[in-house]
N, C-alpha and C positions, 0 to 999 in steps of 0.2 A: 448379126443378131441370130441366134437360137430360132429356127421355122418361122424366118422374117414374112417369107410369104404366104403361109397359114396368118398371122398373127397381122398382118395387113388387110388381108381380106378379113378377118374378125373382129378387128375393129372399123372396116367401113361398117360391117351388119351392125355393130352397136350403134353407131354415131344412127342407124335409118331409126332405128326405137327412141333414142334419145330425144331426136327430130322432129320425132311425129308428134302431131296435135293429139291426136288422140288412137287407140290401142284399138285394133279389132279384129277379124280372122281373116281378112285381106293380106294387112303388115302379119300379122303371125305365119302366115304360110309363105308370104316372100322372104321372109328373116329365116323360116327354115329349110328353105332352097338353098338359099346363100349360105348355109351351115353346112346342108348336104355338100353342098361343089367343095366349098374350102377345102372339108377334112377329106373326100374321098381325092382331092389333089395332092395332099398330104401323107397319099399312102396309107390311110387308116383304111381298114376292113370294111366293105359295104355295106353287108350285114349289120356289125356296128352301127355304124352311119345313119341305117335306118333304125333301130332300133334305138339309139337318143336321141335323133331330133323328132320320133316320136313322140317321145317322154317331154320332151321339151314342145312340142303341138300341145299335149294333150292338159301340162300344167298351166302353159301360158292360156288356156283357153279355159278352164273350170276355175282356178285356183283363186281365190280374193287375195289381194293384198295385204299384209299381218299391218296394227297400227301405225302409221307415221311412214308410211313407205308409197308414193306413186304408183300406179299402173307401169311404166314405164321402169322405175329402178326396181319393179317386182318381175320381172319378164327378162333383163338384165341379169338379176339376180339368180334365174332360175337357168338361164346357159350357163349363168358361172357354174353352178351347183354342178348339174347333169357333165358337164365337161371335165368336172374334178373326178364325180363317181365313174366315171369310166379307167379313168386311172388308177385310179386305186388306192387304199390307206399305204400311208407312207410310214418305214421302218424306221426305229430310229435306230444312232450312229452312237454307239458306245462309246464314250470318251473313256476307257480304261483300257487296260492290260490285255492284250490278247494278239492271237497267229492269226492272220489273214493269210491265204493259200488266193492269187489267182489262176481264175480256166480259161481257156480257150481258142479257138483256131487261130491259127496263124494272119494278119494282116488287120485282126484286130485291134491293136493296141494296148495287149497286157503290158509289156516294158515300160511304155511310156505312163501309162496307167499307175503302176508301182511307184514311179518317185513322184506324180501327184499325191496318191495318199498318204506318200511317205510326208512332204510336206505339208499336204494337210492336218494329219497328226502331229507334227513337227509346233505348228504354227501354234497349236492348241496346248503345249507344255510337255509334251509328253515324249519320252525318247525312243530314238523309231532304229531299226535297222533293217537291212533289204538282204533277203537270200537270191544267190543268182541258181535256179534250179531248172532252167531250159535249158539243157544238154544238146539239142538237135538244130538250132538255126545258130552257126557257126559266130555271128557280129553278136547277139544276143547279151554276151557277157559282159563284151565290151562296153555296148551301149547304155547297161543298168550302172556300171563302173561310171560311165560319166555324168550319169544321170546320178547316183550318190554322191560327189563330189560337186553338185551344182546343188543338191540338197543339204549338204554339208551332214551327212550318213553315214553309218561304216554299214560295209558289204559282204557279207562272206560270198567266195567263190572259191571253186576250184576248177583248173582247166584242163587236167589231168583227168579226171574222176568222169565218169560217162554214165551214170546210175544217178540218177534224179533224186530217189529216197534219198539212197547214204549223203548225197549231197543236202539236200532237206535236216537232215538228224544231225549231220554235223553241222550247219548254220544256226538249228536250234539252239543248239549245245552251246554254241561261241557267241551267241548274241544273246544270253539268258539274262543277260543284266538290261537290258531292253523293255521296255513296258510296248511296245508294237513292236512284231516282227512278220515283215510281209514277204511272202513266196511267191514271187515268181517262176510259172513252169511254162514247161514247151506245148505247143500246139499243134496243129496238122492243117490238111487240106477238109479236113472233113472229121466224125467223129470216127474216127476208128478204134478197134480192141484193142490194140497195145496203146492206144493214147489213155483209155480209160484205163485201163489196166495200170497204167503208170500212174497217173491220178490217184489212183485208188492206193499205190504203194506210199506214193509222199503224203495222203491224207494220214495214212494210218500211222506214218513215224513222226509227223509234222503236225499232231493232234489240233487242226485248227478251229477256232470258234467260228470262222465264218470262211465259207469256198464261194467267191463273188466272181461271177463268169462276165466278163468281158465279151460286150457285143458293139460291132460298129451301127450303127445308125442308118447306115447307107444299106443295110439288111431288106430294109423297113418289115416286111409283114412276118417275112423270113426268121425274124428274129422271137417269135413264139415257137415255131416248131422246134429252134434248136437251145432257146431253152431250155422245154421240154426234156429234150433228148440227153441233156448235160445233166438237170434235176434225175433223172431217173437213172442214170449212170453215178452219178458220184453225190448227192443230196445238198443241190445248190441251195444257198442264204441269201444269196442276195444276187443281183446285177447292175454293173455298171454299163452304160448306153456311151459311146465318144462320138466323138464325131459330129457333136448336135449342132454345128455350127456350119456344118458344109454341105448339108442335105435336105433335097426335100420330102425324102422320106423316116426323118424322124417322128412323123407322128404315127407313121406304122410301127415303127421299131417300139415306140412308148406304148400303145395301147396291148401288139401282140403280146407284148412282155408280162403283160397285167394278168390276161389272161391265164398264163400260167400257172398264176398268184405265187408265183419266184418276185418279191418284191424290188421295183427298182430304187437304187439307196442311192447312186450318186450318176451325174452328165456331165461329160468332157465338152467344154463348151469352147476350147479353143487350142491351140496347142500349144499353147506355155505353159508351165508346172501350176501353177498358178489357176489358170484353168479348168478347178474341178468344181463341183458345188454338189450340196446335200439336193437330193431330188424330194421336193414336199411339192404333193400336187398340187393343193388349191394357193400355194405361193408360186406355182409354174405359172398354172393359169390366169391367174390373176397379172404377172405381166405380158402374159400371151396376149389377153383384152386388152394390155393398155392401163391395169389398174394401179399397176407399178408395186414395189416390193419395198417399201421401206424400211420393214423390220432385217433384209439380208442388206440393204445401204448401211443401216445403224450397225450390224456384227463387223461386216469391212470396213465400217471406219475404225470400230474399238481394236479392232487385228492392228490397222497401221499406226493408229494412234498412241501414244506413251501417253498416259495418264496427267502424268506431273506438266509434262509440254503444254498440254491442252489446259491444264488450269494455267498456266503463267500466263498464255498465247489470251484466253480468255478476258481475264482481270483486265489485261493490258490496254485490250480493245475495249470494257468497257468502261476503264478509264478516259478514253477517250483522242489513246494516243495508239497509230497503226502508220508501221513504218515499212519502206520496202522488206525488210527481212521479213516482218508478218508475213506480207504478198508472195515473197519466195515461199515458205514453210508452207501454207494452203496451197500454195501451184505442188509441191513436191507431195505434200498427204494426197494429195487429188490422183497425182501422176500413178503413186503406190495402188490407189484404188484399180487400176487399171483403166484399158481404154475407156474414153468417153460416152461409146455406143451402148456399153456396156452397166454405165452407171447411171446413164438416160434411162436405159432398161427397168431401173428398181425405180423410176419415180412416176407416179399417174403423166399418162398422157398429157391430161391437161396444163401440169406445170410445165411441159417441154414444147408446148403449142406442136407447130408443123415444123421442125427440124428436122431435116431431109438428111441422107446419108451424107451427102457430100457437106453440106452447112457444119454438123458434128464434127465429122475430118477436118473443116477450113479451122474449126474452134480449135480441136489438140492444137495443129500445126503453130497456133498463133500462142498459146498457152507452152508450147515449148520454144516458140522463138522467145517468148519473153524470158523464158531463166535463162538463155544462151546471154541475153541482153544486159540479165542482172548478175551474170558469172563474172560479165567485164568491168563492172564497177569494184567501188574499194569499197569497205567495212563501211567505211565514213558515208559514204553516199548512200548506203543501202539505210542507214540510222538516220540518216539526215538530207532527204530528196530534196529538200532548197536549196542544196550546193551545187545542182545539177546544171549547170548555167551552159550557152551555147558553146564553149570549148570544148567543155566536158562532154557533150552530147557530142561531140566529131570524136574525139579519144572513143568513149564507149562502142558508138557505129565501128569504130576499124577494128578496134579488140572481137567484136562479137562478129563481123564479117556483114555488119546489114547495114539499111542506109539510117541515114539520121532523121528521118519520118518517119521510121520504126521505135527509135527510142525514143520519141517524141509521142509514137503512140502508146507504149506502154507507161511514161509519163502520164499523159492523160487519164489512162484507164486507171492508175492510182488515184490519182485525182480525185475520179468519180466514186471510186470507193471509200475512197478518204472520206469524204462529205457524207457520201452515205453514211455509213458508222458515226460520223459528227452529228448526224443529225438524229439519229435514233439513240446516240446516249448524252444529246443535251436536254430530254426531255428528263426533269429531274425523278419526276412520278416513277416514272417506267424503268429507269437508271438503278433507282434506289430497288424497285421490285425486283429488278434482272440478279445486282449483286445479293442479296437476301436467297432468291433462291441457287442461285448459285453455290453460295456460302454452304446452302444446307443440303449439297448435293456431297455424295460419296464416290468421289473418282480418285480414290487410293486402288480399288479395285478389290478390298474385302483382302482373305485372308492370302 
């Protein structure tokens, strides 16, 4: 998880407010101790540090409550607030036509960075191509080469050509049928003059709407000055952050960056392509608390989902009939979501109780042994789980490699779902209300 141990410790300090009987400058000063230690563990700036959970002493101790709100979710509400305004207004992400140029030092993660946005644009309808314009780290071309072809991208490159511009101008050139075209360039150990200097030659022929500097995470505080120093050298648009998943200095890297007011636009949150996400703070912070993020659950589901699937799949079940193949298609849409920890992530604490790292892992593991279980059945059984009688359950164990108290538990586990679903659409009331609004729902997807 994304500053699992920031985000551990900040939600014990909620659950003490939640807790308490009642609010007074006692809990207010221990809740902002517990605020101070978190973030300044977190590599956020001291100064900082002191300077919000000031704001946050001084609100939670004057401020009344607005109507309909506790002392308790008003105090709550006022970390969340103060922890968003530290980060800053969030940029938005052009869904159109345009050059992306990335920057930055070497062991950052531009390369890998590129065929994320490449997919991320990709995913969103839009057709992407990738310039390979880092001329100085020898594997570099290579690596975007196969990072396009896992994107399903074309690439221009040339390995001949040692000038970054010309390379830049002619990628523009050849990929102008593209509505994205992202640049990739070289990096250094440090800012040096011929690194800006060459930046500045592939800005100028490679006219890009946005120069998004690539900073690892692992920086933490580091990563203000050298944004800084990028913005004032070549006039950075934006920042992407990587790495947010392996450091406990991401929440220095997030705040120094703010500081800049170089906005951060996207977080590498793990290292699959797949792994990038628009950075909106008060939807960061809000799963940082624990509050969960439903509205980025609902976009990843619409990305995996096909429309027309989802109405048949729907009807189906609220007809009243759900057959192993349903139970495959939700294990597989789930699987697409990515890992588990991950989709835990966007839902409030409370619906996830206390599911421990390892409890999450035991669930994938058991949620993949079951399609291995349901690969070894036929069409027939997966339509019609009655068939499934004790032969069948030895056949199925040897095809899938497990014991037959495995397919015996994913048996079950349909079971329970079965019933369930029976029992939530024989209430005719609610049946009848479900299809109605369904019926008047618009999941063609517009034009």
């Amino acid at each position: 998880m994304v500053l699992e141990g920031l985000s551990g410790s900040l939600r014990d300090t909620l659950k003490k407010i939640a807790n308490a009987s009642h609010i007074d400058s006692d809990l207010i000063k221990e809740v902002v101790r517990d605020i101070q230690r978190a973030l300044i563990q977190a590599d956020v700036n001291v100064q900082l540090v002191v300077s919000l959970t000031r704001e946050i002493e001084r609100r939670a101790l004057t401020e009344r409550p607005p109507p309909g709100m506790n002392s308790r979710e008003h105090v709550i509400k006022i970390v969340h607030d103060e922890l968003v305004r530290i980060l800053g207004a969030a940029k938005d992400v052009r869904l159109k036509s345009q050059r992306i140029m990335l920057v930055g030092l070497y062991g950052q993660g531009k390369t890998t960075t590129a065929g994320k946005l490449a997919k991320f644009y990709a995913k969103r309808g839009l057709k992407v191509g990738l310039v390979a314009a880092d001329v100085h780290r020898p594997a570099a071309m290579d690596q975007l080469s196969q990072i396009a072809e896992q994107v399903n991208v074309p690439i221009y490159l040339d390995r001949k050509e040692r000038d970054a511009a010309r390379i830049a101008k002619a990628g523009v050139e050849a990929l102008k049928d593209r509505d994205i075209i992202i640049i990739d360039t070289s990096g250094r150990h440090a800012l040096e003059d011929d690194l800006i200097e060459e930046m500045a030659r592939v800005a100028k022929v490679a006219k890009p709407e946005e120069i998004l500097l690539v900073i690892d995470a692992a920086v933490g505080q580091q990563a203000g000055p050298q944004a800084k120093a990028f913005h004032e050298a070549v006039g950075v648009t934006g920042v992407i952050i990587t790495k947010m998943d392996g450091t406990a200095k991401g929440g220095g890297a997030l705040s120094a960056v703010q500081e800049t007011k170089a906005p951060v636009m996207f977080i590498g949150t793990g290292e699959h392509l797949e792994e990038l996400e628009r950075f909106e703070p008060a939807r960061f912070i809000s799963r940082l608390l624990g509050m969960g993020d439903i509205q980025a659950l609902l976009e990843k589901a619409e990305e995996i989902g096909k429309e027309k699937d989802l109405e048949a799949t729907a009807k189906k079940m609220l007809s009243g009939r759900f057959t192993l193949r349903d139970m495959y298609d939700q294990m597989e849409a789930l699987a697409k979501m990515g890992p588990l920890s991950k989709v835990f992530e966007m839902l409030p604490a409370g619906l996830t109780g206390r599911m421990s790292s390892q409890d999450i892992e035991s669930t994938q593991e058991r949620l993949r042994q079951f399609r291995v279980i349901m690969d070894s059945m036929t069409e027939e059984e997966m339509e019609n789980p009655s068939l499934i009688k004790q032969s069948r359950v030895k056949r199925i164990a040897r095809g899938a490699g497990v014991e037959t108290r495995d397919v015996k538990g994913l048996l079950k586990q349909y079971n329970q779902s079965r019933k369930a679903i029976k029992g939530m659409t024989s209430n005719r009331k609610m049946r009848r209300a479900l299809m109605k609004q369904f019926e008047g729902m618009d999941l063609g997807g517009g034009e």
